[in-house]
N, C-alpha and C positions, 0 to 999 in steps of 0.2 A: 601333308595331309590336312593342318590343323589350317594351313594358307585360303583355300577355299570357301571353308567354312567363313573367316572372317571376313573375307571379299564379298561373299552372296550377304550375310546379316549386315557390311554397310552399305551395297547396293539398296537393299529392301529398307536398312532405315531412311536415306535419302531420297526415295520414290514417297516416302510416308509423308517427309518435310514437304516434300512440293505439293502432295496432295492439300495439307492444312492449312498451305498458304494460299493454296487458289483463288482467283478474284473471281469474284463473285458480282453480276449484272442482274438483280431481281425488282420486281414490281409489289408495291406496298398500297393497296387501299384503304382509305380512311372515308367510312366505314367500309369494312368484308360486307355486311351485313345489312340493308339499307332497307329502307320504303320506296316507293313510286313516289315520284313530284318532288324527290329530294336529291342535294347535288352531292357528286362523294367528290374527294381528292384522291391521284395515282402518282406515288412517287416512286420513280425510276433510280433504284439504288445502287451504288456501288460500294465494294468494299474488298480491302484487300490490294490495293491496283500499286505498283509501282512504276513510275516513269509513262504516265499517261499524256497523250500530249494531242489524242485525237480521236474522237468515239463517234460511233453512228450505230441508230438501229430501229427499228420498226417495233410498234407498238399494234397489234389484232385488239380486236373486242367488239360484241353481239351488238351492232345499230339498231336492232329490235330493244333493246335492253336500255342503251345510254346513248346517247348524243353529246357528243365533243362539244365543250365549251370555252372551252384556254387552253393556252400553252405557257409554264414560262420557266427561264432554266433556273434548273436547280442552284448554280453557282460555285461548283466542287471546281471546275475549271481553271473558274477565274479566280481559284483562290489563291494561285498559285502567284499571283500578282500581276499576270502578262494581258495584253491582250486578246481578247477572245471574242470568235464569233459564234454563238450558238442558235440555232435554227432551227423549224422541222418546214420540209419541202414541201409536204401537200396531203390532204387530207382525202381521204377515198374513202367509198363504204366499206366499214369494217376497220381502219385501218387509219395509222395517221404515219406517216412512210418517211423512211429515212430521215430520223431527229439527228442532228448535226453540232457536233461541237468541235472547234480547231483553237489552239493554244501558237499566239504566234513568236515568230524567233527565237523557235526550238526550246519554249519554258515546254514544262509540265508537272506535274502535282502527283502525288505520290498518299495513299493513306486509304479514307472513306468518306462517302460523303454524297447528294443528290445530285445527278445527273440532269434531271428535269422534272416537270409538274405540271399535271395536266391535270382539268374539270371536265365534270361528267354531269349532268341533268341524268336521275333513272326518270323512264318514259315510260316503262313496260315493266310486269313482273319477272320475274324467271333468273336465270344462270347466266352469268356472261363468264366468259372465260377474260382474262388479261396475258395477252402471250407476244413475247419477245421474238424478233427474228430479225434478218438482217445486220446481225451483231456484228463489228468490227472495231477493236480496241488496237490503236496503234501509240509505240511509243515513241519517244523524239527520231532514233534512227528508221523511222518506218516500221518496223519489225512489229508483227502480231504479237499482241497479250493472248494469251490461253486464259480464256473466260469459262466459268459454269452459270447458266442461265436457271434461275428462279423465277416462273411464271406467278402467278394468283387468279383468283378469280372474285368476282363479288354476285352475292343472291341480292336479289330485288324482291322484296317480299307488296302485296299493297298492304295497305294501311289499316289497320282493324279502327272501327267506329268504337263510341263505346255503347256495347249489348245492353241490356237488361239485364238485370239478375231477372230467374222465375218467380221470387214472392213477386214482383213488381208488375210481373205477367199476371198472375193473378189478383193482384189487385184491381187493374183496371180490368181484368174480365170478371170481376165482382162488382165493379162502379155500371161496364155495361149490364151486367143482366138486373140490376138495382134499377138502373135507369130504362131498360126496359119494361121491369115489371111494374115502374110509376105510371110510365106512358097506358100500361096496359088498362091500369087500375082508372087513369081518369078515362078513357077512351068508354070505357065499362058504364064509367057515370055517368058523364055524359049522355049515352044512350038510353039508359035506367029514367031523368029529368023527360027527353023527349017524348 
């Protein structure tokens, strides 16, 4: 009777392990939080990964918002010491499609670390989303990594000028009605001589 019990509590704590170790594919801007006319940086992170040795994936985001500027990889790859080709195939609206990294003669790197880095021009105010898709993490024997995907997003705010304070308003609409009522005064005299 007491057998089951301790079957199912090491089942449940081994589902917990794999849970906390999951590799994890997320998107990090610098700034979340921006102006218009300013550029941000997006790094594609990884953490967690063992026996990586092959990664691709698609990057979304609002072209009303940002416009694509660079590409260039992160380096997690090739840290592993091998040769590597890293790449993204082509840029579409909305979308910068299948970013490509290959490890070759079967290295691969194991740990955390950026995947790649991209620029952004904000062109427009508002919300853009940052969303991952296309994810495929393989490791040297081909085999799928089980990934969890961390999107982000960045606001585009524009750019406040700098205001007035109100005494400063009233100042100068103290200097106008002063300088109105001089004009008024000689305009008067003037007329008074004629």
């Amino acid at each position: 009777m007491m057998g089951w019990k301790k079957s199912l509590g090491a089942a449940l704590l081994s589902m917990a392990c794999v849970q906390a170790w999951a590799t994890t594919l997320s998107v990090t801007p610098t700034p979340a939080v921006t102006t218009q006319g300013s550029t941000i940086s997006v790094a594609v992170n990884l953490s967690d990964v063992i026996d990586l040795s092959t990664y691709q994936f698609s990057l979304s985001y609002d072209q009303r918002m940002l416009h694509f500027t660079g590409y260039t990889a992160g380096g997690f790859l090739s840290s592993g010491g091998a040769m590597t080709d890293e790449f993204y195939s082509f840029e579409t609206p909305n979308s910068i499609s299948f970013v490509t990294g290959i490890a070759f003669g079967g290295a691969s790197v194991s740990g955390s670390g950026t995947l790649a880095y991209f620029t952004f021009d904000t062109v427009a105010a508002g919300y853009s989303g940052l969303t991952l898709s296309d994810v495929l993490l393989l490791n040297t024997n081909g085999g799928d990594i089980a990934t969890t995907i961390g999107n982000s997003a960045v606001t585009v705010q524009v750019p406040t000028g700098d205001v007035p304070e109100p005494a400063s308003w009233m100042l100068i609409g103290a200097g106008l009605v002063a300088a109105g009522a001089l004009r008024r005064r000689r305009v008067s005299a003037s007329a008074a001589m004629a």
